[in-house]
C-alpha positions in Angstrom: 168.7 58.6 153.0 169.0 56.0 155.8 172.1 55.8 157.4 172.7 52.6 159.3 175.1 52.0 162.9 176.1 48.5 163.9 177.0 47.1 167.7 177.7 44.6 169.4 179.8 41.3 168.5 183.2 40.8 169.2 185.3 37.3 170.6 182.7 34.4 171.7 183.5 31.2 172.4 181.8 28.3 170.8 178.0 27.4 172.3 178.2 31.1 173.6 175.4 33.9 172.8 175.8 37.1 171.7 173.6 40.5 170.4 174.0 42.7 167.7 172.3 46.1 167.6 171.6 48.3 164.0 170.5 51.9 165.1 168.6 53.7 161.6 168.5 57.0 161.1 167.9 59.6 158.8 164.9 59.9 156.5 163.5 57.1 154.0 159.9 57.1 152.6 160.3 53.3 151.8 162.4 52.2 154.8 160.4 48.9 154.4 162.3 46.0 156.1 166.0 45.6 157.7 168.6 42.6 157.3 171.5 40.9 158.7 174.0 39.7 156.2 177.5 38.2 157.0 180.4 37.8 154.8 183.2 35.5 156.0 186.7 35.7 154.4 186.8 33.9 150.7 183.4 34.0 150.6 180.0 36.3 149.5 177.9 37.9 151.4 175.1 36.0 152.2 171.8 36.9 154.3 170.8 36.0 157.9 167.9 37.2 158.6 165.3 40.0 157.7 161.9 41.2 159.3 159.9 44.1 157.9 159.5 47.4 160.1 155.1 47.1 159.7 154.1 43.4 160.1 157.0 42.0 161.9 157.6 39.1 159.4 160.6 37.8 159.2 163.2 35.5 157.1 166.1 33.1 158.1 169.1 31.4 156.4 168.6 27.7 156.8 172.0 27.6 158.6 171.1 30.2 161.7 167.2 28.8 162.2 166.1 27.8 165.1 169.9 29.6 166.9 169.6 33.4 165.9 166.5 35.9 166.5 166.1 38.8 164.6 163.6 41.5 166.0 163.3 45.3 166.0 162.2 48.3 168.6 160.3 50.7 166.0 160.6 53.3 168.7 163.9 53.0 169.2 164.5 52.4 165.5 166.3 49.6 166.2 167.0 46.2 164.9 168.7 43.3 166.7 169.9 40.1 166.4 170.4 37.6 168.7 172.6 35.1 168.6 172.6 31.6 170.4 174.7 28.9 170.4 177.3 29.7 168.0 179.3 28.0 166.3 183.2 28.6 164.6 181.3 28.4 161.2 179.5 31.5 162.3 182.7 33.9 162.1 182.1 36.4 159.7 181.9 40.4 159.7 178.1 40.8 159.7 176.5 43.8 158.0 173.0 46.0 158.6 171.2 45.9 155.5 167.8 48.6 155.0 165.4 49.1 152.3 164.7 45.7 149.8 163.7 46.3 146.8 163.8 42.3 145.0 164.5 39.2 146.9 165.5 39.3 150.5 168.1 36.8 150.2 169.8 39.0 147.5 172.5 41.6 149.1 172.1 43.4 145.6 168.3 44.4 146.5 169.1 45.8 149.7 169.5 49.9 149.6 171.6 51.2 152.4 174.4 49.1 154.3 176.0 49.9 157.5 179.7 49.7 158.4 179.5 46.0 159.4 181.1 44.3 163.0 183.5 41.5 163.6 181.7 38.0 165.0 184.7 35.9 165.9 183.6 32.3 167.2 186.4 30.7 168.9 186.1 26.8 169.0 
């Protein structure tokens, strides 16, 4: 069983930057990839980003591309996401997401979740 801790986040002001951190731990044989999914009030949770633990390959949601970087530490079994120039839109409680099994951009395929932290983008 994975167990997943999030970091990072917080109050940013519009066109500001921020990082989040997902620490795994615990033991999975198919630990395969980790995610980023938000979930704003009123709405579903939708997917951010995802890059696989062996190859590095990663996904985005058309609405972050080209503003947030997701990348990962194996050593340190750590994920990230960085987060550039962000916007009110992007105010959400975003979730760690480990272990796809089905389409990244489907929360249901994802395993193991963690807690999730606040992102609040003040215009």
């Amino acid at each position: 069983q994975v167990q997943l801790v999030e970091s990072g986040g917080g109050l940013v002001q519009a066109g500001g930057s921020t990082r989040l951190s997902c620490v795994a731990s615990g033991r999975s044989f198919w630990n395969n990839a980790m995610g980023w999914f938000r979930q704003a009030p009123g709405k579903e949770r939708e997917v951010v980003a995802g890059i696989t633990w062996r190859n590095c390959n990663t996904v985005y949601a058309d609405s972050v591309k080209g503003r947030f970087t997701i990348s990962r530490d194996n050593a340190k079994n750590t994920v990230y996401l960085q987060m550039n120039s962000l916007k009110p839109e992007d105010t959400a409680v975003y979730y760690c997401a480990a272990e796809v099994a089905g389409s990244w951009y489907q929360a249901r395929s994802w395993v193991t979740w963690g807690q999730g932290t606040q992102v609040t983008v003040s215009s």
